[in-house]
C-alpha positions as CSV (number, residue, x, y, z in Angstrom):
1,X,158.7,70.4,128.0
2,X,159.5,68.4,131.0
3,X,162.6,70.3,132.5
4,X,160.1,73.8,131.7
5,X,157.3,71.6,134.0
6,X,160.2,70.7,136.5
7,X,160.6,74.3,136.9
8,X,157.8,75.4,137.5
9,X,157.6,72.9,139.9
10,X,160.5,74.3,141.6
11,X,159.6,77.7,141.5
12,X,155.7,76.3,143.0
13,X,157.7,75.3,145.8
14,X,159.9,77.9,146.3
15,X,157.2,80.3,146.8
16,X,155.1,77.6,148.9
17,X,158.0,77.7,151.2
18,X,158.9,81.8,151.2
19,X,155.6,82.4,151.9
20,X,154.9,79.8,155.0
21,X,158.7,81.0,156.0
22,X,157.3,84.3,156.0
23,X,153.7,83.7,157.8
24,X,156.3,81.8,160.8
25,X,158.3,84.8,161.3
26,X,155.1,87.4,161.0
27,X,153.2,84.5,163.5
28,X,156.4,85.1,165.6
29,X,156.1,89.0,166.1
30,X,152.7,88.4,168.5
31,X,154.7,86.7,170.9
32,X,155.7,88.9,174.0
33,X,159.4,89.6,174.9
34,X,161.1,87.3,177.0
35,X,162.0,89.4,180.2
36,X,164.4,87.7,182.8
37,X,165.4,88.5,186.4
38,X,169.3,87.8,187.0
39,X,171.2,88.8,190.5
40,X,174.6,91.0,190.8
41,X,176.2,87.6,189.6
42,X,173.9,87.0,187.1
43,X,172.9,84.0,188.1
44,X,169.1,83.4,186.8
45,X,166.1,84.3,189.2
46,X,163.0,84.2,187.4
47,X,161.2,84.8,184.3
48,X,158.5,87.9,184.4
49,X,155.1,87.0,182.7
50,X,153.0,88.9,184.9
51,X,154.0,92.5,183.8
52,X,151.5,95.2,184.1
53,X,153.6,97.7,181.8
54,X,156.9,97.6,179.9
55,X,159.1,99.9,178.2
56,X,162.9,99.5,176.8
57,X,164.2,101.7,175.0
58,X,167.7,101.8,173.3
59,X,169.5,105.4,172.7
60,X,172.3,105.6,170.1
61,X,175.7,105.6,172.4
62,X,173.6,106.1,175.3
63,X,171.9,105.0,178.1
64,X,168.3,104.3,177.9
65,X,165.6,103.9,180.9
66,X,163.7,100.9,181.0
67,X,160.4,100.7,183.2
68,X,159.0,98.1,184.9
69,X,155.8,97.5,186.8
70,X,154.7,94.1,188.8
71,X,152.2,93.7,191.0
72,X,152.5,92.2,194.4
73,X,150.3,90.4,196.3
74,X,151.1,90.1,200.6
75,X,148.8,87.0,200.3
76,X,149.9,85.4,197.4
77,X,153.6,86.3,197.4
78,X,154.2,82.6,195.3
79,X,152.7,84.6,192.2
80,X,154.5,87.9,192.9
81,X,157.4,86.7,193.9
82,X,160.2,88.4,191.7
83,X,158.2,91.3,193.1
84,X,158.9,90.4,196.3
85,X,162.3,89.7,195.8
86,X,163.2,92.7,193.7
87,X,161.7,95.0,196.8
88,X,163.5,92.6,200.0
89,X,167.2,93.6,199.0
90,X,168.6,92.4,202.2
91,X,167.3,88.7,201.2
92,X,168.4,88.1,197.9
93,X,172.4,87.7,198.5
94,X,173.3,91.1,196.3
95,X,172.4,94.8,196.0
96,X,172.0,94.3,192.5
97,X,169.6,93.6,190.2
98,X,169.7,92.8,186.5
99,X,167.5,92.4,183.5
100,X,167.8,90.9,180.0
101,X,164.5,91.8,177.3
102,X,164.8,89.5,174.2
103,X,162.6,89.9,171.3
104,X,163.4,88.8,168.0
105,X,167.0,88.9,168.2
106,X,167.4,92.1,169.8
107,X,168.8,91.9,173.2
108,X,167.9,95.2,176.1
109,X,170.2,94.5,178.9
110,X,170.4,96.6,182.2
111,X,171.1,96.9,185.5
112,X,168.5,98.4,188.6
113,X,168.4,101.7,189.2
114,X,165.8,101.8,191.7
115,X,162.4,100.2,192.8
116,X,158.8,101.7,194.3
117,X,156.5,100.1,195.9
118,X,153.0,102.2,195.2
119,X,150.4,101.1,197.5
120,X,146.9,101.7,195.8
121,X,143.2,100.5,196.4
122,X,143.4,98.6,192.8
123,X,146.4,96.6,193.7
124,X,149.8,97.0,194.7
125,X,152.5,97.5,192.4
126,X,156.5,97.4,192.4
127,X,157.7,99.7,189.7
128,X,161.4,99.3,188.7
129,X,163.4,101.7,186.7
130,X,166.7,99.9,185.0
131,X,169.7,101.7,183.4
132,X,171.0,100.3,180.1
133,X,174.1,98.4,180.0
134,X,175.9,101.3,178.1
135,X,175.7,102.9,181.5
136,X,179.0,100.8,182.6
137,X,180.9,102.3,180.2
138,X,180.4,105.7,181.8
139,X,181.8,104.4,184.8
140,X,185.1,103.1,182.8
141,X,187.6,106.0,183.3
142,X,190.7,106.1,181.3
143,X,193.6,106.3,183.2
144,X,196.5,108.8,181.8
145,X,198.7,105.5,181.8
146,X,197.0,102.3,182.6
147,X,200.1,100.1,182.7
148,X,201.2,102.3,186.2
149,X,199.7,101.8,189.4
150,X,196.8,104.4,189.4
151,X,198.0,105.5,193.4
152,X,201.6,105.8,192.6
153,X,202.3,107.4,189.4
154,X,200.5,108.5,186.1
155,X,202.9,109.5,183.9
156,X,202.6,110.8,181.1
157,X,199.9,113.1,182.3
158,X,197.3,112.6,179.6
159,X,196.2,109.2,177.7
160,X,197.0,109.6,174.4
161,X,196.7,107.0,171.2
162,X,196.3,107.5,167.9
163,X,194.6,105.4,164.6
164,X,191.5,104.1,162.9
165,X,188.3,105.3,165.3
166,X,187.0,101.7,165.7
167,X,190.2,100.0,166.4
168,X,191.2,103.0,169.0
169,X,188.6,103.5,171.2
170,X,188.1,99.7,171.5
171,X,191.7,99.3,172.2
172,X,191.2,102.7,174.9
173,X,188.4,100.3,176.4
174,X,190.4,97.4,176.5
175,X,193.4,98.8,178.0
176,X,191.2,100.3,180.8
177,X,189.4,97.2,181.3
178,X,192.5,95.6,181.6
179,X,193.9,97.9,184.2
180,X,191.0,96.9,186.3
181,X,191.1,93.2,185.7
182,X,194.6,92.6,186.2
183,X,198.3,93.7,187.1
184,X,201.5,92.8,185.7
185,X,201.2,92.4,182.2
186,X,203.5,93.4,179.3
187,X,201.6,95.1,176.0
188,X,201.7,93.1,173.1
189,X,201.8,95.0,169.5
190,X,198.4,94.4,168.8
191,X,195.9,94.4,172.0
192,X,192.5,93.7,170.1
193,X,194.8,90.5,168.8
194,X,193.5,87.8,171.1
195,X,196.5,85.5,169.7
196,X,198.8,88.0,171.2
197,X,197.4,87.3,174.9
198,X,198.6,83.8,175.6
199,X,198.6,82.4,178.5
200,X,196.2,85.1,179.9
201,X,192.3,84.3,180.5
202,X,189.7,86.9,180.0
203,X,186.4,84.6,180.6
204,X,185.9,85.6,184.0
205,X,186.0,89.8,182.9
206,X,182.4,91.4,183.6
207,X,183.1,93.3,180.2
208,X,185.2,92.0,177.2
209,X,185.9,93.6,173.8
210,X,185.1,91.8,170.9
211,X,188.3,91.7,169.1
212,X,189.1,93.1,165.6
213,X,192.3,93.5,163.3
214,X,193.3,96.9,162.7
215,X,194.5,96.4,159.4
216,X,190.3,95.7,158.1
217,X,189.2,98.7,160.3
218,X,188.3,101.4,157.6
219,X,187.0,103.8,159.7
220,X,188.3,107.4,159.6
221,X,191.2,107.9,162.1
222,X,191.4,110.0,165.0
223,X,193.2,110.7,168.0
224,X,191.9,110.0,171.7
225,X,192.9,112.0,174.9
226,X,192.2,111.7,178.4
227,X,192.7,112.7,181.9
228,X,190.7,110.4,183.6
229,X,187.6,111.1,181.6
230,X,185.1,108.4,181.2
231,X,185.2,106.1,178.0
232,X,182.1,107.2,177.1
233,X,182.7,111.2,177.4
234,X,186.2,110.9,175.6
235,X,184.6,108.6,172.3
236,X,181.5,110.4,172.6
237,X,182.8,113.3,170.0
238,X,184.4,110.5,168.1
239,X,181.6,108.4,167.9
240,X,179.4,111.1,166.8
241,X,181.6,112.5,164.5
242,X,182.1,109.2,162.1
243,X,179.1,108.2,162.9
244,X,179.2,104.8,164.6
245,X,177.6,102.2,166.4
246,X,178.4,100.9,170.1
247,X,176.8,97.7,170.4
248,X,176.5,96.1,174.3
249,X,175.0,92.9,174.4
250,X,175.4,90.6,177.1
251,X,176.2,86.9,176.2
252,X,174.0,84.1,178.2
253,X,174.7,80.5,178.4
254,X,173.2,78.6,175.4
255,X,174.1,82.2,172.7
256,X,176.3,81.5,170.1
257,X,180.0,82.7,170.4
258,X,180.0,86.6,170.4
259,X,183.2,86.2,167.6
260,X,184.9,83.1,165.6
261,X,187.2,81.2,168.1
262,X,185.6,83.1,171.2
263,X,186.3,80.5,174.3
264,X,183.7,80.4,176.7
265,X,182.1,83.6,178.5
266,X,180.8,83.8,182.4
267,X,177.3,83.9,181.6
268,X,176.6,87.5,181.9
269,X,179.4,88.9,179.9
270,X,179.1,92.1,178.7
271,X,180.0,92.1,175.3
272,X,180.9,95.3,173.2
273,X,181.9,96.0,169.9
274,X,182.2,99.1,167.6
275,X,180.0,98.9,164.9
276,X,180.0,101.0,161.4
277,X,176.3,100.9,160.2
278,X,176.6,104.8,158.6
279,X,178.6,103.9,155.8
280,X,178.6,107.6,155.4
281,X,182.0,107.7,154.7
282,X,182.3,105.0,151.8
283,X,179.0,105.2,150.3
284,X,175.3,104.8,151.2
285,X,171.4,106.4,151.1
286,X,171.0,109.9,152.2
287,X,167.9,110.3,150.3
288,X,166.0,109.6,147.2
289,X,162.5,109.2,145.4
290,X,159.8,106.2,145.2
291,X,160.2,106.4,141.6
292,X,164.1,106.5,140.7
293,X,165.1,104.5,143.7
294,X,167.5,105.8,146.5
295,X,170.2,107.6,145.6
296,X,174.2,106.9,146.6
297,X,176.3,109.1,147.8
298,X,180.0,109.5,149.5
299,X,180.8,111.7,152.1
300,X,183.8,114.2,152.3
301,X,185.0,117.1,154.4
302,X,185.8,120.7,152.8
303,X,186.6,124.1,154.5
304,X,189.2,122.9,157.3
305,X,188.0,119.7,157.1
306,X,185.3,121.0,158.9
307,X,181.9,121.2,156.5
308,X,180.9,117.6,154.6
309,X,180.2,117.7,151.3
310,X,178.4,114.4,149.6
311,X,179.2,113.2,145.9
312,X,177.2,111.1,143.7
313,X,178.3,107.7,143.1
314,X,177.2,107.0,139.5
315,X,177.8,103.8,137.1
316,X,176.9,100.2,136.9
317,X,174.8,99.5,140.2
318,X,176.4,96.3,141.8
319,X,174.7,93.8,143.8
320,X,175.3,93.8,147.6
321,X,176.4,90.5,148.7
322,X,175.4,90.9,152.2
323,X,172.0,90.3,151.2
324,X,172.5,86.5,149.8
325,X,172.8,85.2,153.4
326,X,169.9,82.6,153.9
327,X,167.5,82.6,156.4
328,X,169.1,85.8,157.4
329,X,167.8,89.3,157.6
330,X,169.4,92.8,157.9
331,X,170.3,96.2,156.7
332,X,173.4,96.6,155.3
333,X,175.0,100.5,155.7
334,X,176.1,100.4,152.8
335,X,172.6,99.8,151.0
336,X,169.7,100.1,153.1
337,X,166.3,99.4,151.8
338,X,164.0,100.3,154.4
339,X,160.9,103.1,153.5
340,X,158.2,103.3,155.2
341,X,155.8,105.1,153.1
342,X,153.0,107.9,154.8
343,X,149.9,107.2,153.3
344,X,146.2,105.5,153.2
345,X,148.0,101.8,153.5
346,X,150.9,101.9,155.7
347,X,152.6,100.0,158.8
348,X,152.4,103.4,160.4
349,X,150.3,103.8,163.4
350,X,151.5,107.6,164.0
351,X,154.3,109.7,163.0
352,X,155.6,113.3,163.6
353,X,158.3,114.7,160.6
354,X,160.0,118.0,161.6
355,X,162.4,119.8,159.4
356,X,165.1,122.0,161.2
357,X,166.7,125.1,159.7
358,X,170.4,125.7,159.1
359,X,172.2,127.7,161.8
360,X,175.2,130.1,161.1
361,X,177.2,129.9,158.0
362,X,180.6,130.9,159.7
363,X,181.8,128.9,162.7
364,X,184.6,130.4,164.7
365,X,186.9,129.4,168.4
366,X,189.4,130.1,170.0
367,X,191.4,133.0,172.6
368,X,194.6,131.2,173.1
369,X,197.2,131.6,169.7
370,X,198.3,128.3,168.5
371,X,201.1,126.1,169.9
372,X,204.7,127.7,170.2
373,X,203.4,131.2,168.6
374,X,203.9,133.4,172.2
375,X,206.7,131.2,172.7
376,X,208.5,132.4,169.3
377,X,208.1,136.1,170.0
378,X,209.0,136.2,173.8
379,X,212.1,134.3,172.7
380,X,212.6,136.6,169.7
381,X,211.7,139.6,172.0
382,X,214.1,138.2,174.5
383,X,217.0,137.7,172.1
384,X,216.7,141.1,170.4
385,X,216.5,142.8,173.7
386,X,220.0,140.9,175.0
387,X,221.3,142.2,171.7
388,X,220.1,145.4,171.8
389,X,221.3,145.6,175.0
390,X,225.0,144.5,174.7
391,X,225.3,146.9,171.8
392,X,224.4,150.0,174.1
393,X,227.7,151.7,175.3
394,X,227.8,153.8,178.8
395,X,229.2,157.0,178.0
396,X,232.3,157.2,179.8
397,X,232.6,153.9,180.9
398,X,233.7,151.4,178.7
399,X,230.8,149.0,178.8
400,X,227.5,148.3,177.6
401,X,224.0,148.1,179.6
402,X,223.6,144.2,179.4
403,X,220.9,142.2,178.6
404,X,217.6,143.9,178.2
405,X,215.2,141.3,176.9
406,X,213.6,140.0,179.9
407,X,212.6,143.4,181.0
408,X,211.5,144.5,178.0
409,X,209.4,141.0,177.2
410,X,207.8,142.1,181.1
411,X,206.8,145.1,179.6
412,X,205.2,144.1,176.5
413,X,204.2,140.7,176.7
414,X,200.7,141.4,177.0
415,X,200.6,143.3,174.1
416,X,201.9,140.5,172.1
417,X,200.5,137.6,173.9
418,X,197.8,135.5,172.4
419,X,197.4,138.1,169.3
420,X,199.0,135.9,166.6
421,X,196.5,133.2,165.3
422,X,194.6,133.0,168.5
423,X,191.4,131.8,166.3
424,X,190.0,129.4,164.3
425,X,187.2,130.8,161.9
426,X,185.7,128.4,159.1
427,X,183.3,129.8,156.7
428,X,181.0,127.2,155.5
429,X,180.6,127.6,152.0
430,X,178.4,125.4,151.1
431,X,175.9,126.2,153.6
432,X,175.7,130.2,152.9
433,X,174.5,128.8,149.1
434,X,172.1,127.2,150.6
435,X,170.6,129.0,153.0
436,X,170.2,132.2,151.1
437,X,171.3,136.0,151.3
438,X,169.5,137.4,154.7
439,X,171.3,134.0,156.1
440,X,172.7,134.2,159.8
441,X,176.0,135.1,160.0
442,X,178.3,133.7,162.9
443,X,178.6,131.3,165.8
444,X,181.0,131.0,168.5
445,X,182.1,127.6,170.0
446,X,181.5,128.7,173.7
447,X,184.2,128.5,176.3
448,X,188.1,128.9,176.2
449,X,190.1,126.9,173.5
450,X,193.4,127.0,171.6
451,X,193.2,127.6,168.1
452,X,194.5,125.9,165.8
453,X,194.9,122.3,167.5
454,X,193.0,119.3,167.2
455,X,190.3,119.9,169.9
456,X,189.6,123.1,168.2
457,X,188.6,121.1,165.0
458,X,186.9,118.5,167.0
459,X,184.7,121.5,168.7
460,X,184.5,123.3,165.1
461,X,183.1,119.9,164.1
462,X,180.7,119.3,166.5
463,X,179.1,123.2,166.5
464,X,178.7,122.7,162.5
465,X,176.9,119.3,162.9
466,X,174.5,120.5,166.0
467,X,173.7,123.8,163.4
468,X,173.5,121.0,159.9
469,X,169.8,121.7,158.4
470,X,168.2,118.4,159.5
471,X,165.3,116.4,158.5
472,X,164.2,114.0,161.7
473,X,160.6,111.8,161.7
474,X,159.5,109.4,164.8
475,X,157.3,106.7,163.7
476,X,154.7,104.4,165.9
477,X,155.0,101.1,163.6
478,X,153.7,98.0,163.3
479,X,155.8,95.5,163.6
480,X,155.8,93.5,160.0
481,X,153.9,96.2,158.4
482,X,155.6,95.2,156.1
483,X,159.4,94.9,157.4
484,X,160.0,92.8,160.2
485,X,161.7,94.9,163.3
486,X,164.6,92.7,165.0
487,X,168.4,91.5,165.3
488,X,171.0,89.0,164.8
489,X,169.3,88.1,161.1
490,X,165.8,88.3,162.4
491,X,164.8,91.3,161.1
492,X,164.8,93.8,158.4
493,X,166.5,96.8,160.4
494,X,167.2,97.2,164.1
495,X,168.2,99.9,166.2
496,X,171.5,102.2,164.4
497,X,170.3,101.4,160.9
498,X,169.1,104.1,158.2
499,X,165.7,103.7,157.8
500,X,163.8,105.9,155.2
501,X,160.5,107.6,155.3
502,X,158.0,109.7,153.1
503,X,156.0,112.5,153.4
504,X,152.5,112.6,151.8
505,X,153.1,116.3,151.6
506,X,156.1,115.8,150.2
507,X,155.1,113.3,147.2
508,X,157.6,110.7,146.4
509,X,160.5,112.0,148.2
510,X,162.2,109.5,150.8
511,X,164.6,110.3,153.7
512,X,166.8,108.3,154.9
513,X,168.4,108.5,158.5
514,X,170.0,106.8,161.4
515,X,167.2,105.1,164.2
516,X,168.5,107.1,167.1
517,X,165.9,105.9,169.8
518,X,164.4,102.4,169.2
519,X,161.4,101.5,171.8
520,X,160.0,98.1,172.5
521,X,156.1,99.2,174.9
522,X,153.3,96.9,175.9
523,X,151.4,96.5,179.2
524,X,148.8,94.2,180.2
525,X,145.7,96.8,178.2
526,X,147.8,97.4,175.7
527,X,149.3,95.8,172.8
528,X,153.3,95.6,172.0
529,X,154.4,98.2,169.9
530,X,157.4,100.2,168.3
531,X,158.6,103.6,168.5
532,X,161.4,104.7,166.3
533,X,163.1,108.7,166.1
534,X,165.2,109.1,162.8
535,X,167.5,112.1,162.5
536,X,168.8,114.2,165.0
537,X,167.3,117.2,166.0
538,X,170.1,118.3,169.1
539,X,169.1,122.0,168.2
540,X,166.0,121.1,170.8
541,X,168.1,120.7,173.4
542,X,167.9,123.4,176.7
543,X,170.3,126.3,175.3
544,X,171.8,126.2,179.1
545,X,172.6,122.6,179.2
546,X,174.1,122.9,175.8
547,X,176.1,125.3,176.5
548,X,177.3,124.2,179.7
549,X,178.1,120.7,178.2
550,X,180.7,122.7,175.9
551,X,182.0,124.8,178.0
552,X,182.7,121.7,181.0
553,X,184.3,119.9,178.0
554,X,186.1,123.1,176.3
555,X,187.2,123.2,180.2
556,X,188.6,119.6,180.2
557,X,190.9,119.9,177.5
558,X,192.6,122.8,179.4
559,X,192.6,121.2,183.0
560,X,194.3,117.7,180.5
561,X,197.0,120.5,179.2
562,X,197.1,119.2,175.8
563,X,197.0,122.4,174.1
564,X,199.9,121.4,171.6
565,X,196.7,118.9,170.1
């Protein structure tokens, strides 16, 4: 009787202590996000608590827009002064103009993109518009060969590797970074090895990799080209294709160490890492009810490796680890738990849910035959013709005509020329059931491509997942109601994560997608809130800038002369 009273006891207290350990971190959510002024060296100017309006928002693998608004005050520039110093850019030692927004472990870091000073009878106000740190990694080009002086010689011509997505476009970035950083180096046999780099410091670089072995990296492999494309427009395709995660996160003095054994960063450091919070590839929540739970599933590709298909992982349910972390918080890809359920009691302020149709059921590209194919029949032309030819006697004069294939390949080489396997056509099976009998028929990846080569699957690829059926919902939520919105263990989900959603239409039946657009608001009238997008509805997209995107890209690949991938 008394260990059964003992553990009661226990239990007494363990749901004494849950329960005030939950009340701290809900207490915790009211408190405004920590927004800091650093220069171009990041060295710390001021802490803004005087903020009219603020919005951050974070875009999956892309730059967000953060706004700004202060007020100033000509006779009490003491109180306005990051104002002030923000607007007097020949004062304040550099051009540039940094921000870091902290709340609840997540981290918005940017740099200026312009300030406005709006003079108005109700006071004056300094608006500032900052670019999100992902923006430097459109300005990271990567060279054909970064180990050769870029204004002597790039040979090869193109930038070429090969290997698991993660572990090869943050071995690209690295290489790149360390093209600008520093000259004279040898390549060691793994570069995201920081072992392998002795002697060599990287804790004064403006942007680091976090490192990462290439034997754990599970990610589906791929292979990278570039001719001096940005980082982000040559992982873009890759990135959206395995569906992964860039995390930039700038490390300040007092952070923990952005990896095991990291020595110690500049304060500033831009740190990135490659981040696999999909799990769509090994297993995870697509969908599912409020009654059976959320289904598993596994992805796979069919029909040229083109279409996805998803099996159901059945059997014994096993308990995810990840989740017996004290004091920690998170989604794991692999299981997310997440729903936030439409109805008369629900953390959701407003939401919008939009369902988008299939698009074509065949996908096709090309114009250009495949690698080798025009060169096998003008050499087969050729050789027939010098046969042909030696074999045709001149009456009366002993000898024969001579070679005729190169003037017969001049005469029919444009009959023959690009004819052979000049396109790439994938029906997608699996779609066409779905969609029905009056279905639409075809697509054509715009632009001119080779068939039959890699970027032809890559633009296959990319055509079938902008025309996928897609269910996308964005939500205005209150933080806590009832999961807890934050990072680094301090909340349930965070921006990348699948979240799920109902429908009150739609009864019990959950969703589950990616947060593609996370957005941290509040003002001095108004309170801080949340706004999430899940899903992707790239359909929406201007028709012209779509297509114009494709074709400039269809149109890099040719100019990089990499037609043999």
């Amino acid at each position: 009787m008394t260990a059964v009273a003992e553990r009661v006891e226990e239990l007494a207290d363990f749901r004494a202590w849950a329960r005030e350990l939950r009340d701290d971190r809900i207490a915790q959510r009211s408190l405004p996000p920590m927004v800091r002024l650093w220069d171009g060296n990041y060295s710390y100017r001021g802490r803004c608590c005087s903020e009219l309006d603020a919005a951050f928002p974070w875009e999956l693998n892309d730059t967000g827009i953060g706004d700004l608004t202060l007020p100033i005050d000509f006779d009490d520039e003491r109180a306005t002064f990051l104002a002030h110093w923000i607007l007097d850019e020949e004062a304040r030692g550099t051009r540039d103009v940094n921000i870091t927004v902290d709340k609840d472990g997540g981290r918005w870091s940017g740099l200026m993109e312009s300030a406005t000073l709006n003079r108005d009878p109700k006071g004056d106000t300094v608006t500032v518009t900052f670019k999100h740190d992902y923006e430097h990694l459109k300005n990271v080009h990567c060279a054909p060969n970064p180990f050769l002086p870029m204004a002597v010689v790039q040979f090869p011509k193109v930038f070429m590797l090969a290997g698991p997505a993660i572990h090869t476009l943050k071995t690209a970035l690295f290489l790149n970074l360390l093209r600008l950083q520093v000259t004279g180096f040898s390549l060691p046999a793994d570069p995201l090895n920081p072992a392998a780099w002795t002697g060599m410091t990287f804790t004064n670089w403006p942007i680091v990799v976090k490192p990462g072995s290439i034997l754990e990296d599970s990610s589906p492999w791929t292979i990278v080209t570039s001719r001096m494309k940005s980082w982000h427009d040559m992982a873009a395709p890759v990135l959206d294709d395995a569906e992964l995660y860039v995390e930039c996160r700038r490390w300040l003095t007092g952070d923990p160490p952005p990896w095991d054994g990291a020595p110690t960063l500049r304060n500033g450091t831009l740190v990135v890492d490659i981040i696999d919070k999909s799990g769509f590839r090994e297993g995870t929540s697509l969908a599912g009810s409020l009654i059976t739970g959320l289904a598993r599933t596994v992805a796979d590709t069919i029909g040229d490796d083109v279409e996805d298909s998803y099996d159901l992982i059945t059997g014994e349910p096993t308990p995810p680890e990840g989740y017996r972390i004290p004091n920690q918080l998170r989604t794991l890809a692999a299981h997310p738990h997440v729903v936030y359920r439409d109805g008369e009691v629900t953390g959701i302020q407003q939401s919008s849910f939009t369902r988008k149709a299939a698009g074509p059921c065949r996908i096709s590209t090309g114009g250009k035959s495949a690698p080798f194919v025009n060169e096998m029949i003008k050499a087969a032309v050729n050789y027939g013709g010098d046969v042909l030819g030696d074999n045709i006697l001149i009456p009366g004069l002993g000898f024969s005509i001579g070679s005729l294939g190169m003037a017969i390949d001049a005469f029919i080489h444009g009959m023959y020329e690009d004819v052979l396997l000049s396109y790439n056509s994938t029906y997608l099976a699996q779609r066409a059931a779905e969609s029905g009998w009056a279905r639409l028929q075809e697509t054509i990846v715009p632009g001119i491509n080779q068939a039959y080569v890699l970027s032809a699957v890559m633009a296959l690829r990319a055509r079938r997942r902008e025309t996928d059926p897609e269910t996308a919902f964005d939500l205005s939520i209150v933080d806590a109601g009832p999961f807890l919105i934050g990072d680094q263990g301090q909340g349930h989900w965070f921006h990348g994560d699948r979240i799920g959603g109902t429908n009150k239409y739609l009864g019990t039946r959950v969703f589950v997608r990616r947060c593609r657009h996370l957005e941290i608001a509040w003002g001095r009238d108004t309170p801080l809130s949340w706004k999430a997008q899940m899903g992707d509805l790239r359909s929406k997209k201007d028709p012209l800038s779509r297509g114009l995107g494709m074709l400039a890209e269809t149109m890099s690949w040719l100019q990089e002369g990499v037609g043999i991938l």
